[in-house]
N, C-alpha and C positions, 0 to 999 in steps of 0.2 A: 504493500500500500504506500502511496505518497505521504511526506512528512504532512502535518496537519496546521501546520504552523500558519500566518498569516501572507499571503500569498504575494509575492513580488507583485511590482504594477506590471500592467498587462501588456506585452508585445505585440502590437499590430503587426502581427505575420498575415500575410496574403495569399495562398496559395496561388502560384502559376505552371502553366503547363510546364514540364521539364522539355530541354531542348528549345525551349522561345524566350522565355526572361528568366532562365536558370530552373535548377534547383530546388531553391526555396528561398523568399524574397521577405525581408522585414523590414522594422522601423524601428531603429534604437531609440530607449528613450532618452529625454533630452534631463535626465534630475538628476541621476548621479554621476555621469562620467562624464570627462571632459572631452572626447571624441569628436572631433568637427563631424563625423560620419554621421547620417540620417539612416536613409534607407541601406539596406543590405543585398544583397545577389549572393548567393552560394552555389557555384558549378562543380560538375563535374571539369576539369578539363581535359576532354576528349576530343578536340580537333587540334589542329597545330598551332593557330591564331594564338586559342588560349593557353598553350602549353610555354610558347613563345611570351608572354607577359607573366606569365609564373615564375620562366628561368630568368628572364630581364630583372623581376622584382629580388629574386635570391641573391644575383650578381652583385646589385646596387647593394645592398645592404649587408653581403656578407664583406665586401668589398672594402665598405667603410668600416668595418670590423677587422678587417689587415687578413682575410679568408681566401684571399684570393677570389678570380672573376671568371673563375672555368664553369662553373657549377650548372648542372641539368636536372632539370627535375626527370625520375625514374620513368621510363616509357616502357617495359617489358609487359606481357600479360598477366603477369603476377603483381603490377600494381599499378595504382590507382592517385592522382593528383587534384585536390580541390582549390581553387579559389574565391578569395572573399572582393566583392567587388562594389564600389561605391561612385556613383554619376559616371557609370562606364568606362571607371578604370580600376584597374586590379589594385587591390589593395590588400591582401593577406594570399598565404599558398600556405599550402601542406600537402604533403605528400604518406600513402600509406603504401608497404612491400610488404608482402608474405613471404614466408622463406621458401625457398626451391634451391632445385640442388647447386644451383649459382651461389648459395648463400644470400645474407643482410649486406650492406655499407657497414652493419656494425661489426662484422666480421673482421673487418679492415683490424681491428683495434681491441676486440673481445671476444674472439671467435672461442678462446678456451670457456670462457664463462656461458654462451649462450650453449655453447655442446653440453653444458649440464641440466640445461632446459629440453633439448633436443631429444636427449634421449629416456627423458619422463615417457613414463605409457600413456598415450593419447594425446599428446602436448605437438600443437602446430604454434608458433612465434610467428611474430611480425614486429615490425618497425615504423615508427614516424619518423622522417626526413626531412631536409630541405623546408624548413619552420621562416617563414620573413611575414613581417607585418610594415606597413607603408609606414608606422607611426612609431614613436618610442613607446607610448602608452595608449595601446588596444583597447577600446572596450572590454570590460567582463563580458557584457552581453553577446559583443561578436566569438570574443574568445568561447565562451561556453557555445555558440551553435557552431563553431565550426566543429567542433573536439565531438559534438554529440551527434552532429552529421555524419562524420567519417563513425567512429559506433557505428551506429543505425546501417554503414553502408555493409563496415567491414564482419558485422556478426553475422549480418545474413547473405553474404555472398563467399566469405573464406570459412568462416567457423573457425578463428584462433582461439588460443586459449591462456597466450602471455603475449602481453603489449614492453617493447623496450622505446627507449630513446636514449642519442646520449646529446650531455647539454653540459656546457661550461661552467664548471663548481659555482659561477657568481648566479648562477641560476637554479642550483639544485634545489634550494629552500624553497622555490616557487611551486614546484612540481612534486615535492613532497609533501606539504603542507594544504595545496590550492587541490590539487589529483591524485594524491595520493600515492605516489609511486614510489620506489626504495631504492635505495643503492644498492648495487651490485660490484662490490671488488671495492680496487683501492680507483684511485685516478691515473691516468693515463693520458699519452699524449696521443691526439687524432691529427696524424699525417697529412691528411684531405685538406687540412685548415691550418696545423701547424700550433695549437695549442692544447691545452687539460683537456679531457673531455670526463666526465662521468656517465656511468651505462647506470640509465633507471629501470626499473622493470617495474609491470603492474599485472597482477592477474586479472582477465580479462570479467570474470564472474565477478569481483570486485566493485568493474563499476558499473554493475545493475544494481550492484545492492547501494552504491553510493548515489542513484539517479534516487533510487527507490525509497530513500530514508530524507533524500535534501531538496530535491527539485520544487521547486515553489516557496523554499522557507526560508523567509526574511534571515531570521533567527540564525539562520549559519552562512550568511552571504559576506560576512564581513573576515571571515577565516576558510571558506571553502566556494570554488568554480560550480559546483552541482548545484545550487539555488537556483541558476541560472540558464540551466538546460531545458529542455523542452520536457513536458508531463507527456503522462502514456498516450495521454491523446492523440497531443503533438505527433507523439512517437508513428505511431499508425498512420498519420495520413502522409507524415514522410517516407515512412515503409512504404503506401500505397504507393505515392511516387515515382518510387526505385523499381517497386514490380509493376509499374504500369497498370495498375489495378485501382479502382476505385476503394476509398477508406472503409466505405460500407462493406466491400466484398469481404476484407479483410479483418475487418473487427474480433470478428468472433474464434479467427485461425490465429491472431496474433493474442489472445491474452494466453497460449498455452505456447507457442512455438519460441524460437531461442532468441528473436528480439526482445522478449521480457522476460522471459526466465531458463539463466545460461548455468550449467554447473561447470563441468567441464572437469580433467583430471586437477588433482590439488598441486598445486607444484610449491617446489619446498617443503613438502609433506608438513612441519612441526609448524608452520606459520598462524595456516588456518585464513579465514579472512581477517584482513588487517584492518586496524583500528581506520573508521573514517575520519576523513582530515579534520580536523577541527584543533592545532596548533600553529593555524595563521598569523601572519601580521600585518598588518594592515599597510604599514612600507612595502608589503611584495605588489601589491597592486599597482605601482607605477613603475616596474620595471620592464627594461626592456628583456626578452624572450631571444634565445636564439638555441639553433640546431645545427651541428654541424652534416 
């Protein structure tokens, strides 16, 4: 069940056809964040045009970060790149990979440590990648639907069961605290960029139960991303979306199927599900984000 708590103000999300004005299209609100951004656009990007202004956006920004300017967002059929887009320009990308026998990027840098995930029984990984936002400081609101977009895309088209990323120690606090994810190992250097990187990892059953306990509630949006995501509602007509099916058709398949309720093998055996985030700070909210 949803937390019950007193419900964020409400997001004028619009539904529009996928394939004509994106995705899924909203309106940020205008009372807590300081975002010039209004409306929203979340794509797939699947033609060239847009894949083309996703790797333009990573360059510029990892760039000014001393990342160097080669960088491409993943094209293979094992993944998947969204963009966030604002008066018809790209302003956010993420990228999601499944593992195939090619391996992760995070392979580059941790390939001993994800081998201990690999070889859990039932355990399929994946990765977030190539992370840029046009702005130093993102909206929560964009941040939490791009992060619960790619969710919604990747539970029901891969079926993983551990999410990694790696991200620069000045960023760890963010994504432990705001998503919940853990270190894994000590730090390392990522070659790709030339600086630390930390490998996070999150069990992927995890964050159902973190939609499932925070989504709508004021009460934990000042130390956790999950407030901020979309309700099962939501969930469903953006699932219809994805399968091209109307939300009606799907109502009733989606309150048993693995967009809302994921198990999956335990990985780490002695962990169990991890504490939901709630040792925020309120200083992580203006920081800038990056992925190598």
């Amino acid at each position: 069940m949803l937390a019950t708590g007193t419900n964020l103000p409400h997001l004028d999300r619009r539904r529009r056809e996928a394939g004509l004005d994106g995705l899924h299209t909203f309106d940020l609100p205008n009372h807590s964040d300081d975002s010039a951004e209004k409306e929203i656009t979340i794509r797939l990007a699947d033609c060239e045009g847009e894949r083309n202004s996703a790797n333009m956006l990573v360059n510029r920004k990892y760039s000014g970060r001393g990342y160097g300017r080669n960088h491409k967002a993943p094209a293979a059929a094992n993944c998947v790149t969204f963009t966030a887009s604002s008066r018809n320009s790209v302003i956010g990308t993420l990228s999601l990979t499944v593992d195939s026998p090619e391996g992760l990027a995070c392979d580059k840098t941790f390939k001993d440590e994800l081998d201990q995930f690999r070889i859990l029984p039932g355990a399929k990984i994946c990765e977030l990648t190539k992370f840029a936002f046009d702005t130093c400081k993102p909206s929560l609101h964009l941040l939490a639907s791009l992060f619960h977009i790619i969710f919604i895309y990747g539970t029901n088209r891969y079926n993983c069961t551990d999410l990694f990323i790696e991200v620069n120690p000045r960023h760890r606090r963010f994504y432990e605290a705001m998503l919940g994810f853990e270190r894994v190992g000590a730090v390392r250097t990522n070659d790709a960029v030339g600086a630390p990187s930390h490998l996070m990892w999150l069990k992927v059953a995890d964050i159902r139960h973190y939609i499932d306990r925070q989504a709508g509630d004021r009460r934990a949006a000042s130390h956790s991303l999950y407030p901020y995501f979309f309700s099962r509602k939501e969930e469903v007509g953006i699932y219809a979306r994805l399968a091209g099916e109307s939300s009606g058709d799907l109502r009733g398949a989606a309150n048993g199927n693995r967009l809302l309720d994921r198990s999956g093998p335990v990985s780490r055996p002695n962990r169990g599900l991890a504490k939901a985030p709630s040792s925020g700070d309120r200083r992580l909210r203006g920081r800038q984000l990056a992925i190598a």
